[in-house]
VEXLUM-239596 format. One record per residue: residue in one letter; x, y, z of N, C-alpha, C in turn. Coordinates in steps of 0.2 Angstrom, whole numbers, plus 2048, in hexadecimal, padded with zeros to 3 digits. Layout:
BEGIN
aXYZXYZXYZ
...
***
This chain:
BEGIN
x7AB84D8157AF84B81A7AC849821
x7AE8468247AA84382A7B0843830
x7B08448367B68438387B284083F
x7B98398427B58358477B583584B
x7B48308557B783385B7BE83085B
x7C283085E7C98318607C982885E
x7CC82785A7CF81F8597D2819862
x7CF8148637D28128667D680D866
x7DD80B86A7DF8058697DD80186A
x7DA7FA8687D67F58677DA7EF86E
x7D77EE8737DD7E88777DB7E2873
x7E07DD8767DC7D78737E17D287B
x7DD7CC8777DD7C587E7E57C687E
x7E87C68797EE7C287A7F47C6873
x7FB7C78747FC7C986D7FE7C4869
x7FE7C68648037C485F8087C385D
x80C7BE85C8147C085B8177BF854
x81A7C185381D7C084B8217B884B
x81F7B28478247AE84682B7AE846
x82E7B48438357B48438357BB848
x83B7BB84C83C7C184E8427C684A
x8457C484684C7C68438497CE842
x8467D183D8457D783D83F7DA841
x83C7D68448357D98498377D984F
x8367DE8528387DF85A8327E285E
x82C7E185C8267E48608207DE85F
x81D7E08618167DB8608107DF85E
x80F7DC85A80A7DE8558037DF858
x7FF7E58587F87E88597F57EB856
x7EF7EB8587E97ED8507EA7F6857
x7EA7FB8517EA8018537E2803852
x7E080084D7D780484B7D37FC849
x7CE7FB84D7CB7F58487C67FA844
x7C87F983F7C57FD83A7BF7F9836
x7C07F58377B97F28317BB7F382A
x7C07F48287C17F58207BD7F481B
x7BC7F28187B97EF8127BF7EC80F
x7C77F180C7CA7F08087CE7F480A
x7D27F48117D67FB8147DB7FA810
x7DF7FF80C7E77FF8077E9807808
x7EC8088057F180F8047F4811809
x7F580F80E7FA812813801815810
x7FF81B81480382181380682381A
x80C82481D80F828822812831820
x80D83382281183B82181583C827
x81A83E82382083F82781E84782B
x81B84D82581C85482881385482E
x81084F82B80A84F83280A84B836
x80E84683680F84183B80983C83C
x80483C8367FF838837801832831
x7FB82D8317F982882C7F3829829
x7F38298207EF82981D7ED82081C
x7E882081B7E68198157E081C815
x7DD8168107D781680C7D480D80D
x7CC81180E7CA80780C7C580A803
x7CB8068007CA8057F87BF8057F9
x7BE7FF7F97B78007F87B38037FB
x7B28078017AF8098047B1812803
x7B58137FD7B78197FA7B881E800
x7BE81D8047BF82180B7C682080B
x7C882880E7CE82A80E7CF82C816
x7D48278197D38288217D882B821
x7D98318287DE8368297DF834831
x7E58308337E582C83A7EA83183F
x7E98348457EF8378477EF83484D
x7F682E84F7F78288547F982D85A
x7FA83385A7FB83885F7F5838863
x7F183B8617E983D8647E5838863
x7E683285E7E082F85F7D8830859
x7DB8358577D683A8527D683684C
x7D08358497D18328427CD83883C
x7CC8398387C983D8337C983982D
x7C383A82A7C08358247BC83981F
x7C08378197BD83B8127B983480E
x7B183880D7B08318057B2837800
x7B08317FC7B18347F47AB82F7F0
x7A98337EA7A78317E67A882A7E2
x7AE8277E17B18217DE7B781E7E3
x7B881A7E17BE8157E77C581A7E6
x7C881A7EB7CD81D7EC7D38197EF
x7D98177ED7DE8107ED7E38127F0
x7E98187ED7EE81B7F17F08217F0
x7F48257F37F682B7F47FD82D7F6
x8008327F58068347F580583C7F7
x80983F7FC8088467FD80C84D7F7
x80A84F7F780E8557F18148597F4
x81885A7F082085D7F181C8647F1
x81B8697EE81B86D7EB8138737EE
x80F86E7F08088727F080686D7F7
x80386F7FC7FD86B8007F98667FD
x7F78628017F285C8007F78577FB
x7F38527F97F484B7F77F484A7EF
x7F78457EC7F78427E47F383C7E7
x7ED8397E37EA8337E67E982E7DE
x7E98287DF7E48247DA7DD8237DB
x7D98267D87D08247D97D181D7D4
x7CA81B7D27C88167CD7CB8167C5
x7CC81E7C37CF81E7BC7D48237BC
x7D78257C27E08267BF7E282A7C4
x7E58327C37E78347C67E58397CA
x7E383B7D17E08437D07E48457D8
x7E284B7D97E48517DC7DF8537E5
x7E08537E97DA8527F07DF8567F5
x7DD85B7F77DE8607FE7DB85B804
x7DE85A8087D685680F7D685C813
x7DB8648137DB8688177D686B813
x7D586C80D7CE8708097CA86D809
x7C88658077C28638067C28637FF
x7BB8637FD7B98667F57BA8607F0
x7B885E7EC7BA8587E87BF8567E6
x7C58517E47C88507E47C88527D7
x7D08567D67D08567CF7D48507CF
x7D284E7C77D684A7C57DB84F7C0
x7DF84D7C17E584D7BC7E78487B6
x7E68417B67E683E7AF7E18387B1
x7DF8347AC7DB82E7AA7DF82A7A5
x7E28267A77E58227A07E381D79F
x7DE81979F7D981579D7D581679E
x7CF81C79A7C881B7987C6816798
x7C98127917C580F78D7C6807792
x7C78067977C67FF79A7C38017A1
x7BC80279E7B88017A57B67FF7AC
x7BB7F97AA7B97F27AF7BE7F37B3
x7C37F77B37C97F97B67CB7FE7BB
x7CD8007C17CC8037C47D48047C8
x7D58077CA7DD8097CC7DF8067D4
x7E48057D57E48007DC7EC8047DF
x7F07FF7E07F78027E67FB8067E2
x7FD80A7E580380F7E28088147E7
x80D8177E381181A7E881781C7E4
x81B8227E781F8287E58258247E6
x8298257DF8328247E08368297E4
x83B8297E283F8307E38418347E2
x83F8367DB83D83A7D683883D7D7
x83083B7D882C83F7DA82683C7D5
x82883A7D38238357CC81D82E7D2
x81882F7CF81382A7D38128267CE
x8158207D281381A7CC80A8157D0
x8098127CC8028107CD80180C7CA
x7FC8047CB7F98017C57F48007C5
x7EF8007BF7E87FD7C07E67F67C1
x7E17F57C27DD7EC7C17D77EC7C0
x7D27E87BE7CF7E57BB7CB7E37C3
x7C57E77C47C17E87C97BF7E07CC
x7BB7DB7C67BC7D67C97C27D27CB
x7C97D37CB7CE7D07CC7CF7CB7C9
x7CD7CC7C27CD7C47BC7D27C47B6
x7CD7CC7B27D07CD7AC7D87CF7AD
x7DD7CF7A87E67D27A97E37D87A3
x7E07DD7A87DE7E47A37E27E87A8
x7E57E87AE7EA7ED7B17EF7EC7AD
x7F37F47AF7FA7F47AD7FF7F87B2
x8037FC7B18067FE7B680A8067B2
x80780D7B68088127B580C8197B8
x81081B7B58148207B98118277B6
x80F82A7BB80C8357B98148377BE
x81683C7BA81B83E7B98198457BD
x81E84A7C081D84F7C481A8557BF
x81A8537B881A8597B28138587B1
x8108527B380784E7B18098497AB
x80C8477A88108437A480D83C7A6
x80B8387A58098327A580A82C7A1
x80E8267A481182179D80D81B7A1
x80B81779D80880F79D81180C79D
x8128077A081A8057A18187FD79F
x8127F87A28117F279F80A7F27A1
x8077EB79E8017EA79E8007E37A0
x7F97E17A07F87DA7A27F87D47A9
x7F57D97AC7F77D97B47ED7D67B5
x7EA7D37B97E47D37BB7E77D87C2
x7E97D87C77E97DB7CD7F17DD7CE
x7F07E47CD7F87E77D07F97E97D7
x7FE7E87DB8017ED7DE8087EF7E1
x8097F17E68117F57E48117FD7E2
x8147FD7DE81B7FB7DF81F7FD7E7
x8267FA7E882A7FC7E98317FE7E9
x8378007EA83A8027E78437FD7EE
x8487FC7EC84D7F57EE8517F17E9
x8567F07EC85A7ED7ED8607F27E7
x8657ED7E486B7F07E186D7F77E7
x86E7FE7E38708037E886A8067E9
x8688067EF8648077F486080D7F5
x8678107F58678187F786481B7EF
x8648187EB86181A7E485A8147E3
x8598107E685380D7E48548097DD
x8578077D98598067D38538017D3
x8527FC7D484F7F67D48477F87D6
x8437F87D28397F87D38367F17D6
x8337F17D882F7E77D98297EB7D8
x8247E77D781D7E87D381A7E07D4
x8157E17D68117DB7DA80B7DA7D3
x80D7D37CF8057D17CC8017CB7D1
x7FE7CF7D57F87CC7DC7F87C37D9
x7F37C47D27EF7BE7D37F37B67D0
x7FB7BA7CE7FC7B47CA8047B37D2
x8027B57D88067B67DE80E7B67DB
x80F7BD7D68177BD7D38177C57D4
x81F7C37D88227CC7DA8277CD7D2
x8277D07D082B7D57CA82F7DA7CE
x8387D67CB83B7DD7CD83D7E17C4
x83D7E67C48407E97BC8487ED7BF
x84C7F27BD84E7F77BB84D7FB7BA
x84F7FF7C084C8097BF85080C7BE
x84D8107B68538167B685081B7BB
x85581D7C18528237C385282C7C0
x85882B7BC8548327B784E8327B3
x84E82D7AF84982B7A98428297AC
x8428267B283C8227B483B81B7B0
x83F8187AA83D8137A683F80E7AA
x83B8097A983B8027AC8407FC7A5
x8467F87AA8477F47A484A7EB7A8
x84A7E87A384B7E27A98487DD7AC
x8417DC7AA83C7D97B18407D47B1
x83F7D27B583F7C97B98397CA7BF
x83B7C17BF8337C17C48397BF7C9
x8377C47CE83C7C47D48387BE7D9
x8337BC7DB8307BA7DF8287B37DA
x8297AE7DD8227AB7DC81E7A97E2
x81B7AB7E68197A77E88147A27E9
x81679C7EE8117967ED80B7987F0
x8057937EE8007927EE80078F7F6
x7FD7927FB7FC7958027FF799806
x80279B8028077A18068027A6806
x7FD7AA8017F87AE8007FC7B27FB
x7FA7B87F87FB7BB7F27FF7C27F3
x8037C47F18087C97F28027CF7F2
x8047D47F67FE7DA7F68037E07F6
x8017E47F88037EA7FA80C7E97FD
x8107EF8008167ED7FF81B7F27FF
x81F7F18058247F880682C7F5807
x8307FA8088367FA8088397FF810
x83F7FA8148427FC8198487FF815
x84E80381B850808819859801817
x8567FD81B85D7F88198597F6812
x8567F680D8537F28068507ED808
x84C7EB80E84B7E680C8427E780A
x83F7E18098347E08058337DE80B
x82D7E180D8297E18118227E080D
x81E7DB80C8197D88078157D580C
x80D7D880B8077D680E8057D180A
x8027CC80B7FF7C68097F87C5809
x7F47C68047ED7C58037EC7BF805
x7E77BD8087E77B780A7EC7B380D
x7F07B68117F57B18137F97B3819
x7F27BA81C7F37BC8257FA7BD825
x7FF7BE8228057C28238097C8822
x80C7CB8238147D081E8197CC820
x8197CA8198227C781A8287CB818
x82D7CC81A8317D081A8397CB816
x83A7D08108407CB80B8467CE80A
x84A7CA8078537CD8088517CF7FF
x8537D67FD8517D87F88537D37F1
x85B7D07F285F7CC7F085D7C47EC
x85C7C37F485A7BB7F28557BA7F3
x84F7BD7F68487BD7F88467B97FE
x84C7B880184C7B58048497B580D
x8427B380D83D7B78138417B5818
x8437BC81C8447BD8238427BF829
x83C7BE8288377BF82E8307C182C
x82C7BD8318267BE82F81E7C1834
x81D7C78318167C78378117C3836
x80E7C083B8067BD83A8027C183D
x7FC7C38367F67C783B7F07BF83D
x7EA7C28407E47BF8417E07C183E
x7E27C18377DB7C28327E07C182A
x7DD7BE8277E17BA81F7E37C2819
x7DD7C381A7DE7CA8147E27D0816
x7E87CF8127ED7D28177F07D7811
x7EE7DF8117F07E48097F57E6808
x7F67E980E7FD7EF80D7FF7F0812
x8067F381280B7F381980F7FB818
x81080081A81380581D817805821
x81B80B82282180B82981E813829
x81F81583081B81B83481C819839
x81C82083F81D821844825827843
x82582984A82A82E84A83182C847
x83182784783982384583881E840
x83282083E83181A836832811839
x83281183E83280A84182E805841
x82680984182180684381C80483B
x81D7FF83981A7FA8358127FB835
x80F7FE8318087FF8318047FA82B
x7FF7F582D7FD7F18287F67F1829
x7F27F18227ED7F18207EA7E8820
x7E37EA8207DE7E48217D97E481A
x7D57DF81C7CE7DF8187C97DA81A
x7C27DD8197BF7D881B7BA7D8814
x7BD7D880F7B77D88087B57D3807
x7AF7D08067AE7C98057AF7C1808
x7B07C48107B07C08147A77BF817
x7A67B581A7A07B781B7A07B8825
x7987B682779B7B882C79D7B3830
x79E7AE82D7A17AA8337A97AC833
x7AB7AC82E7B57AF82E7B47B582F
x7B07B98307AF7BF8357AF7BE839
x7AC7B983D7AD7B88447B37B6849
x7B57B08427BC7AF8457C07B2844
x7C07B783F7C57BC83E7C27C483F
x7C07C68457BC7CF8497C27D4847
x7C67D48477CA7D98437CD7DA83D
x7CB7D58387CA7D78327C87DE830
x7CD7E082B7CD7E68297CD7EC82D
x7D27EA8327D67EE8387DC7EE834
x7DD7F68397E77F88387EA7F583F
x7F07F383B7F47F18427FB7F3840
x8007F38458087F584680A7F184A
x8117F18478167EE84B81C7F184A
x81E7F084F8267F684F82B7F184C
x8337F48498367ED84683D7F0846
x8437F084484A7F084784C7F5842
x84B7F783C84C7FB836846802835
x84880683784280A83384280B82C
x83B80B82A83980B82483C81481F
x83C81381A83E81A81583681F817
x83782681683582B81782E82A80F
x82782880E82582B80882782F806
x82782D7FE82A8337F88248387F7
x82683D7F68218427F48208427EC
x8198457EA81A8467E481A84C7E0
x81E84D7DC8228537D981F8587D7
x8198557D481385C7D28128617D7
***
């Protein structure tokens, strides 16, 4: 564990403004220029009142409190993707590279695993996930070089119980949970990154079984690639855009984009709602693979930024273990 000096708010020349203003009512600013490599997992604890994420390849689990300014940093031995806090005991439920395991950050100590459901696909490594309302952590893997369709998509149960639901994904992420009744989540959407298609299914909420798929969303070729991805407490998607310097925010319904942020950097993972009133919109970066000239025009890649918006975002689920 490493823990760093007090995070500062980053100024800049000029801000940014959202293209549409319908759902955004603030202007958007990098909170941390973090330097990411592959910032995802953003997490808002509601009972610490801070922000978790992780930068996937640089196998780090950041602990951010926007009170103090304070940050605290865990590595680990292998990449570590997302996390959910536990109902029942202290500390976190996380995905490393091959599945599911168990992490205190108040004890420290190595993190256990709890399940591995693909040994046997080496090449594969675990990516975005997050807690129903049930308490079950849904999760899917990918295919390290973002080529192969060896990911699939997995729900660990609060009992340790673990189901494969579909397969054949190169690059998953999501899920999240909208549209139909609200209040019960009935409706999953499930992002396949590389083929830029939102999947919505049918959730039993008792069963957890998926049924239904359609492709809720395609998008075109420049828009950038659906990534990571949340839900406000009115239903509507809030979707990060891999290459495509955005979250655009959709009518669960008709998919019909209602407003859009624009960041100053293309690789744009995942989006959160946090702060004391769930209002504040937290978006992850990346600078993996960038050379340095698109470093240069783009110095905050792989920064966290926020923007306040008209809806607060739903409370994250705990998970029931």
């Amino acid at each position: 564990m490493e823990t760093c000096m007090p995070a500062q708010e980053i100024p800049t020349a000029a801000p940014w403004r959202p293209e549409s203003v319908a759902p955004v009512i603030g202007e958007l600013r990098c909170v941390q220029a973090a330097g990411a490599e592959l910032g995802e997992g953003l997490l808002w604890s509601v009972r610490e009142q801070v922000l978790y994420w992780v930068d996937i390849l640089s196998r780090q689990l950041h602990r951010w409190d926007p009170r103090s300014g304070t940050q605290t940093r865990w590595t680990f031995a292998e990449e570590i993707s997302a996390l959910a806090e536990r109902a029942r005991a202290p500390g976190l439920v996380v995905t490393l590279r091959r599945g599911y395991a168990l992490f205190d950050p108040a004890s420290g100590g190595e993190p256990r695993y709890l399940h591995q459901p693909e040994p046997e696909r080496t090449g594969n490594r675990f990516n975005d996930g997050k807690c129903d309302a049930q308490g079950r952590f849904w999760a899917g893997s990918m295919d390290f070089a973002c080529e192969a369709p060896s990911g699939a998509l997995y729900r660990l149960d609060p009992d340790g119980r673990c189901t494969r639901h579909e397969d054949g994904f190169a690059v998953t992420n999501g899920p999240t949970w909208a549209g139909g009744d609200v209040g019960r989540r009935r409706h999953l959407y499930f992002n396949d990154t590389v083929q830029g298609r939102v999947y919505r299914y049918d959730s039993d909420p008792v069963t957890g079984t998926l049924s239904n798929k359609v492709l809720w969303k395609q998008f075109d070729e420049g828009e950038g690639l659906p990534d990571g991805m949340t839900t406000d407490a009115l239903g509507r998607l809030w979707i990060a855009h891999w290459g495509g310097a955005r979250v655009s925010c959709h009518d669960p319904q008709t998919t019909e984009e209602l407003a859009r942020v624009t960041l100053p950097t293309g690789q744009v993972t995942n989006c959160a709602f946090g702060g004391p009133d769930l209002r504040t919109l937290f978006i992850s970066t990346a600078r993996v693979g960038m050379g340095a000239a698109q470093l240069a025009a783009e110095p905050l890649a792989g920064g966290l930024f926020a923007v306040e918006v008209d809806s607060p975002g739903l409370p994250a689920h705990l998970y029931g273990g």
